[in-house]
TORBA-167719 format. One record per atom (N, C-alpha, C): x, y negated, z; residue in one letter. Coordinates in steps of 0.1 Angstrom, whole numbers, padded with zeros to 4 digits, always signed. Example, Ala and Ser with C-alpha at 12.3 -4.5 7.8 and 13.67 -1.06 7.14 Angstrom:
REM residues 2
+0132+0057+0078A+0123+0045+0078A+0132+0033+0078A+0128+0022+0071S+0137+0011+0071S+0129+0000+0079S
This chain:
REM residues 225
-0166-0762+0163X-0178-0768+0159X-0185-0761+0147X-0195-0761+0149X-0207-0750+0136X-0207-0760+0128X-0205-0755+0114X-0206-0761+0101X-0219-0759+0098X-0224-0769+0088X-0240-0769+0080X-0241-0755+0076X-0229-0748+0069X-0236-0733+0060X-0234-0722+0072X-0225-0727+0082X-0227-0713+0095X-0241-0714+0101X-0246-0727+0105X-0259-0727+0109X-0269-0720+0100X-0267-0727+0090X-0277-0725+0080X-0281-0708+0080X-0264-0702+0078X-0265-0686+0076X-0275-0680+0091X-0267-0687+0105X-0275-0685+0117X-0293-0682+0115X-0295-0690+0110X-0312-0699+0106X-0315-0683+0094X-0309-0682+0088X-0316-0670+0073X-0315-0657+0084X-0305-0659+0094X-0308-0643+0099X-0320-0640+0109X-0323-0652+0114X-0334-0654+0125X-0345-0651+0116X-0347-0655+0103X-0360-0657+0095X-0363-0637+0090X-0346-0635+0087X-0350-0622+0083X-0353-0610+0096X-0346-0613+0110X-0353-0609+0122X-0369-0606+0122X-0373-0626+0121X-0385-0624+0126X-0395-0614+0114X-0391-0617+0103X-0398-0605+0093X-0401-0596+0091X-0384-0591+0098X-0389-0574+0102X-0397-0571+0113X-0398-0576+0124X-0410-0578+0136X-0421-0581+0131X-0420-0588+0120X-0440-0594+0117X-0442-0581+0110X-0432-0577+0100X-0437-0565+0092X-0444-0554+0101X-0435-0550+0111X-0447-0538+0122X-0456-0547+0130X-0456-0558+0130X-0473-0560+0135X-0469-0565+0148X-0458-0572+0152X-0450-0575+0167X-0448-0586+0160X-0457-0599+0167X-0456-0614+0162X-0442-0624+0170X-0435-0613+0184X-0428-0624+0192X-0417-0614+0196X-0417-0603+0192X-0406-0591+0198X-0389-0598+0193X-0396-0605+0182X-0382-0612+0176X-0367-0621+0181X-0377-0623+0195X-0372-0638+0202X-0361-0625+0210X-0364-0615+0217X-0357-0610+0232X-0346-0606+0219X-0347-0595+0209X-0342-0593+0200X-0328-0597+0199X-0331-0612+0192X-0320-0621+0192X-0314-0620+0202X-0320-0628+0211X-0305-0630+0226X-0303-0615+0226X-0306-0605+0229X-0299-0590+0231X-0291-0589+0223X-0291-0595+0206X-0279-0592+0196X-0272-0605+0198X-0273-0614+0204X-0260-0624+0209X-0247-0622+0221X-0251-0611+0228X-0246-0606+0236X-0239-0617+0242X-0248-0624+0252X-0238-0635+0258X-0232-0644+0252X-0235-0646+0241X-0227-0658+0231X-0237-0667+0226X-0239-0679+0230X-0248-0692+0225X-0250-0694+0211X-0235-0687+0207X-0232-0694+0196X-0241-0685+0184X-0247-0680+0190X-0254-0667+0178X-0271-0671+0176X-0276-0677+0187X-0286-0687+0191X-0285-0701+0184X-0294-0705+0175X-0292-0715+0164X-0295-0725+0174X-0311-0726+0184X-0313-0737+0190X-0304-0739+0206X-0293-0728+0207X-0293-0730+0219X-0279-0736+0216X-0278-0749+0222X-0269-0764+0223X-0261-0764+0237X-0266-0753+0251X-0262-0757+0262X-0264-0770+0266X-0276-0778+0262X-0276-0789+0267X-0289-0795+0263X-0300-0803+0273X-0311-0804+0270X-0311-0816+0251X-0323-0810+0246X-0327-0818+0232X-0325-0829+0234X-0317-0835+0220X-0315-0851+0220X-0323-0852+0222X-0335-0855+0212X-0348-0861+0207X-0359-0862+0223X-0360-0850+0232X-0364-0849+0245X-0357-0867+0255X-0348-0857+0253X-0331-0863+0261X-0336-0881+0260X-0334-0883+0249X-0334-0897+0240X-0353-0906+0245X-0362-0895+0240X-0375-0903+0249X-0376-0906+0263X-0368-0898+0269X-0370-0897+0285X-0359-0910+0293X-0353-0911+0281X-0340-0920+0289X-0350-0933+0282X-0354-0934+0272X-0363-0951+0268X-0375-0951+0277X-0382-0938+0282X-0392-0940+0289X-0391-0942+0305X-0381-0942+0309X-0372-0939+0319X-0385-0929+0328X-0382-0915+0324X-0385-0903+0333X-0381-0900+0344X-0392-0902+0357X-0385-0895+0368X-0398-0888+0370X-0392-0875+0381X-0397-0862+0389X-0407-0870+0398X-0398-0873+0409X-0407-0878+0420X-0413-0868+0427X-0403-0856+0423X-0409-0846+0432X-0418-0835+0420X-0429-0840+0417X-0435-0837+0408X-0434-0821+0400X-0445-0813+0400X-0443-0799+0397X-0444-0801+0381X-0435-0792+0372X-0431-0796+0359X-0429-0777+0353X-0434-0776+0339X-0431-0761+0334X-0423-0764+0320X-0416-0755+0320X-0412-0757+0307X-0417-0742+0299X-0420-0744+0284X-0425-0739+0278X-0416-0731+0269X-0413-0718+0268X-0405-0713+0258X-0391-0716+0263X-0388-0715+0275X-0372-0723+0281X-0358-0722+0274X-0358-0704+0266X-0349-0700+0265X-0338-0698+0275X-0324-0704+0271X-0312-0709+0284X-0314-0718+0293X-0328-0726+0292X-0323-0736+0304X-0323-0744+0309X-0318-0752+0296X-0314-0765+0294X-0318-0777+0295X-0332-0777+0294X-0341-0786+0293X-0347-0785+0309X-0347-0773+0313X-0351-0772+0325X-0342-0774+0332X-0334-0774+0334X-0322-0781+0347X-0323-0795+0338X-0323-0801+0327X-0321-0815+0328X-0335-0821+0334X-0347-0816+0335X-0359-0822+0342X-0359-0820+0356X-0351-0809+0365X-0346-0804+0374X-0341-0818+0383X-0328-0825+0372X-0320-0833+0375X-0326-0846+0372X-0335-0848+0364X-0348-0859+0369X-0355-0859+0385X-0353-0849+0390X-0357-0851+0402X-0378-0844+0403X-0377-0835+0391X-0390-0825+0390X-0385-0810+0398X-0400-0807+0402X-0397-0795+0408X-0399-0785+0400X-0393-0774+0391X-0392-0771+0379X-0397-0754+0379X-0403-0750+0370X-0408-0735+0365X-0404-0735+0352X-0398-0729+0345X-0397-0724+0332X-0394-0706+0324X-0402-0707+0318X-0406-0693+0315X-0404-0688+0297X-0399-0681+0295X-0398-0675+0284X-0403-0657+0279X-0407-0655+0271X-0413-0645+0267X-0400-0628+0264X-0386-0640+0262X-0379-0627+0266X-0370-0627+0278X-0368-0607+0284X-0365-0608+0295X-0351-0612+0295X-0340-0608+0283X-0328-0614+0277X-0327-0626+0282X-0333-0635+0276X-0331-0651+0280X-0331-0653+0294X-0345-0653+0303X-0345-0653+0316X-0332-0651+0320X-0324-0639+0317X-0315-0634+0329X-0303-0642+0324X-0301-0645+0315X-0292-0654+0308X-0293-0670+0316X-0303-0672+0316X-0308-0689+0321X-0303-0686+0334X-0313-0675+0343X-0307-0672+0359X-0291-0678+0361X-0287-0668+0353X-0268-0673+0352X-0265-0681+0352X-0268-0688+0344X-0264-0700+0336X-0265-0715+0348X-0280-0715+0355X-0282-0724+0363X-0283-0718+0380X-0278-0706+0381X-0278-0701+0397X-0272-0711+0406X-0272-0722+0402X-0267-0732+0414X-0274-0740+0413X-0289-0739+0406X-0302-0743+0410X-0312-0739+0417X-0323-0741+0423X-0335-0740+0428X-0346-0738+0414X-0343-0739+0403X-0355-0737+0391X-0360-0726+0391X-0371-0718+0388X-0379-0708+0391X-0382-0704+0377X-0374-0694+0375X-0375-0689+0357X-0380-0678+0362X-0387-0676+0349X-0399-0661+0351X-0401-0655+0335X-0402-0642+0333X-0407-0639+0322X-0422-0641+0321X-0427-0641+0313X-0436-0647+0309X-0443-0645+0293X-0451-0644+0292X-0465-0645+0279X-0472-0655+0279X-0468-0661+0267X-0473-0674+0269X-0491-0674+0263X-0496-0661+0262X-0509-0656+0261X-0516-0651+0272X-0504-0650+0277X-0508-0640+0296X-0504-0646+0305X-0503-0658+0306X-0498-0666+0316X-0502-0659+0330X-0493-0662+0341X-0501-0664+0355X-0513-0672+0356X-0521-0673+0362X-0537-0675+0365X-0534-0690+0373X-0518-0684+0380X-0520-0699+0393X-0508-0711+0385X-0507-0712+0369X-0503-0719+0363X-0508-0725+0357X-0525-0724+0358X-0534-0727+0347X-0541-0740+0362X-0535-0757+0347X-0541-0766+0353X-0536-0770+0365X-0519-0767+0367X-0512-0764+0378X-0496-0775+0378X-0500-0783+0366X-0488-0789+0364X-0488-0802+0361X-0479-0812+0369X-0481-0829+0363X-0468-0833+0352X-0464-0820+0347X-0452-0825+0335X-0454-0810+0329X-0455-0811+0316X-0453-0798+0312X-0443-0801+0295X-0435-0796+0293X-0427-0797+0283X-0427-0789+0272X-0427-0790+0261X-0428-0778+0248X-0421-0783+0237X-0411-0782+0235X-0396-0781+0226X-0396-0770+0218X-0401-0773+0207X-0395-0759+0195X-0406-0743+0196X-0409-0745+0205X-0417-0732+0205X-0428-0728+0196X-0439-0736+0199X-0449-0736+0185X-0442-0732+0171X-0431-0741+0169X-0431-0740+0152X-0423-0727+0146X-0421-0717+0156X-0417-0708+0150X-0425-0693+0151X-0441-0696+0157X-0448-0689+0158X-0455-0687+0147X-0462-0673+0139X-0468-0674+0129X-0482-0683+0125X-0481-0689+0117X-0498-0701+0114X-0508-0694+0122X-0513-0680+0124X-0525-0679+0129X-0522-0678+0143X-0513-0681+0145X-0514-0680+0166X-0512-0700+0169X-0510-0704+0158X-0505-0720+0162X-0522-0724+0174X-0532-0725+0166X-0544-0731+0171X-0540-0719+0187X-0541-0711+0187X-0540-0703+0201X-0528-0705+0210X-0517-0706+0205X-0508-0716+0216X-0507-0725+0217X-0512-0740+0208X-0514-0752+0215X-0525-0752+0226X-0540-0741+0223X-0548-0739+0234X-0545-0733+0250X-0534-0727+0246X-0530-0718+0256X-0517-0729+0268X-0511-0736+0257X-0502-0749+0265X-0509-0760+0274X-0521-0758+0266X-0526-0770+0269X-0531-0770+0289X-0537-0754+0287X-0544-0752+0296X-0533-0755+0313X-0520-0755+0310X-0510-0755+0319X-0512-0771+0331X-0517-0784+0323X-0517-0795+0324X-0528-0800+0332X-0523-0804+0344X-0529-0807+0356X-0539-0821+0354X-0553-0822+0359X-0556-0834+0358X-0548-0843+0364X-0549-0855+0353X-0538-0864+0357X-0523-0864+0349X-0520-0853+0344X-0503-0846+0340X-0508-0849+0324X-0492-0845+0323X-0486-0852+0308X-0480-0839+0302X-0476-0842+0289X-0471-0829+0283X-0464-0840+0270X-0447-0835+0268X-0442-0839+0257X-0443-0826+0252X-0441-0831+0235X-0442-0820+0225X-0430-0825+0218X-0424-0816+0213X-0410-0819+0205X-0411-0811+0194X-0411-0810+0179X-0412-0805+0173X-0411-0813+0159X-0407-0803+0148X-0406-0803+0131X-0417-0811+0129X-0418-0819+0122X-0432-0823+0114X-0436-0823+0097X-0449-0824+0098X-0448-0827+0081X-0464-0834+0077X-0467-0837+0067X-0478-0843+0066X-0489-0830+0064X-0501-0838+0065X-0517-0826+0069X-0511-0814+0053X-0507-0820+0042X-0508-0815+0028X-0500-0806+0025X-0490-0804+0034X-0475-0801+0025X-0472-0790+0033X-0466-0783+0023X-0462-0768+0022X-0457-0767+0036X-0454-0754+0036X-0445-0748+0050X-0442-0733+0046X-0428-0736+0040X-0424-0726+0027X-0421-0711+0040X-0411-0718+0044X-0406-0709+0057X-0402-0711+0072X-0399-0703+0080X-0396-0707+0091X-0382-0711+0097X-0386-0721+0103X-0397-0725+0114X-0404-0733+0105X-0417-0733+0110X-0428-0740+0103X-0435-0754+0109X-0429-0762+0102X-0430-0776+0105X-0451-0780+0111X-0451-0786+0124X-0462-0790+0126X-0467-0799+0118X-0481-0803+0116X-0487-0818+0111X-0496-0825+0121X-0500-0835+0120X-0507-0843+0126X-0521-0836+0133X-0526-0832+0120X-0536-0825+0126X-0535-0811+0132X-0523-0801+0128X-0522-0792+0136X-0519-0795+0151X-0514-0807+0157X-0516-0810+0170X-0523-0820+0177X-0534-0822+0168X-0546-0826+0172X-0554-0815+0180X-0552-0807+0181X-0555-0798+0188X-0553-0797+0202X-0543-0802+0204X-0544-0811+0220X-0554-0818+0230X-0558-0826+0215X-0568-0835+0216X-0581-0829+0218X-0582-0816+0209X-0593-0809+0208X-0593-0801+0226X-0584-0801+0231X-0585-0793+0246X-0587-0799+0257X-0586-0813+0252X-0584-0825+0263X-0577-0835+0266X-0568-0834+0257X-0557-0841+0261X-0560-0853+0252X-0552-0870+0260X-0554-0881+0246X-0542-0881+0247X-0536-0884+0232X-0525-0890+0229X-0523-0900+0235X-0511-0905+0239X-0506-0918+0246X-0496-0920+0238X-0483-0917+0231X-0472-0922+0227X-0470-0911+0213X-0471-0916+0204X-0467-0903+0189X-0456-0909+0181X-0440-0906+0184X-0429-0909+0175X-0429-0901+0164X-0426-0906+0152X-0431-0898+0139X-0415-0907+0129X-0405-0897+0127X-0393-0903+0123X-0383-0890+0119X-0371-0894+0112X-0364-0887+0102X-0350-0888+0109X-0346-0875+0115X-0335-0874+0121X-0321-0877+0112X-0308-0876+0120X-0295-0880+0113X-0297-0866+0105X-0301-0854+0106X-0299-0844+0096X-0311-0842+0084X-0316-0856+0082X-0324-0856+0074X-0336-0849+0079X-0346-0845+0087X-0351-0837+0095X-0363-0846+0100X-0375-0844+0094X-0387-0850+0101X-0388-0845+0117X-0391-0853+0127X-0391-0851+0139X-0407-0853+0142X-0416-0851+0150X-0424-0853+0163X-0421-0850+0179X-0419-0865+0183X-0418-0865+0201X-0434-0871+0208X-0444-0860+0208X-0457-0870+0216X-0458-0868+0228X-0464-0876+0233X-0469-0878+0249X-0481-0875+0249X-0486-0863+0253X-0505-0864+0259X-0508-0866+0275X-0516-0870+0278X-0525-0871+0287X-0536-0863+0295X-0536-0857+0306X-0548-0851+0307X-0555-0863+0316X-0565-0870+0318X-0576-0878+0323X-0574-0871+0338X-0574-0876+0348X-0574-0877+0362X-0590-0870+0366X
């Protein structure tokens, strides 16, 4: 089991990763990076649990989530996990990540599924994803992208959400005022108002303080029919 100061150490290496990537001017080279220096070990991957997010996990079981068939994307997939647990909801599932490391790692990982992992830019999407989905999921991705791409990939997520479709957001929080010393960089209220600004209405906003002391956001949006 990972101790507080192995994670923690995990967490300073990712930060000094992504620094040297921002330093040459490569805002996401950081992510393939990592999984290529994990070499097949999870355990080198801070968020990767092998197992979909409580906090996801935990709304979907109070909201009682089902597929119904239903075409669903997951955002930033990494391994998987989230996507074979919406899989196993009974959604028909796409999940895409920006490195080709991860993809081929997920492939493995769930090859005794039908989910449809794809590399992916989540700036350069496919054309036939846009406005193409009645569940779309986003866990952790935003907050570790630098401040000035945040307004351009909640725009860019947003676009994914089918009239009619829903989008959870899972993510760090913090109030409109307060710092965001380092990464990952905690969202605020109004930085995902921005949703709202694309189309989307809020339906459900959990705003609460995990067992690791850890401000959380789980929202539900809406796109209008």
């Amino acid at each position: 089991m990972t101790t507080d100061s192995e994670l923690e150490e995990k967490r300073a290496h990712v930060r000094e990763l992504a620094a040297e990537y921002l330093e040459r001017g490569d805002l996401t080279g950081w992510f393939d990076a990592l999984y290529r220096e994990a070499e097949g070990n999870s355990e080198h991957i801070p968020w990767a649990d092998l197992e979909p997010n409580r906090f996801f996990k935990a709304w979907a079981e109070v909201n009682g989530l089902k597929g119904n068939g239903r075409r669903a994307l997951v955002v930033g997939c990494g391994l998987g996990d989230d996507a074979r647990y919406l899989r196993d909801l009974g959604f028909e599932v796409t999940a895409f990540d920006i490195s080709p490391t991860a993809i081929e790692w997920a492939k493995r990982l769930h090859a005794d599924t039908e989910i449809q992992f794809e590399v992916a830019d989540l700036f350069e999407p496919y054309r036939g994803w846009l406005g193409s989905f009645d569940f779309v999921l986003e866990v952790y991705t935003i907050q570790p992208l630098p401040m000035e791409l945040r307004i351009k990939a909640i725009d860019a997520i947003a676009t994914f959400v089918a009239p009619g479709g829903e989008i959870v957001v899972v993510c760090r929080g913090r109030d409109d005022d307060e710092e965001t010393p380092q990464l990952p960089w905690p969202l605020s209220r109004a930085d995902l108002s921005r949703f709202e600004d694309s189309g989307l209405a809020a339906i459900d906003f959990s705003d609460f303080i995990d067992d690791d002391d850890t401000r959380r956001f789980v929202v539900l949006y809406k796109r209008p029919a």
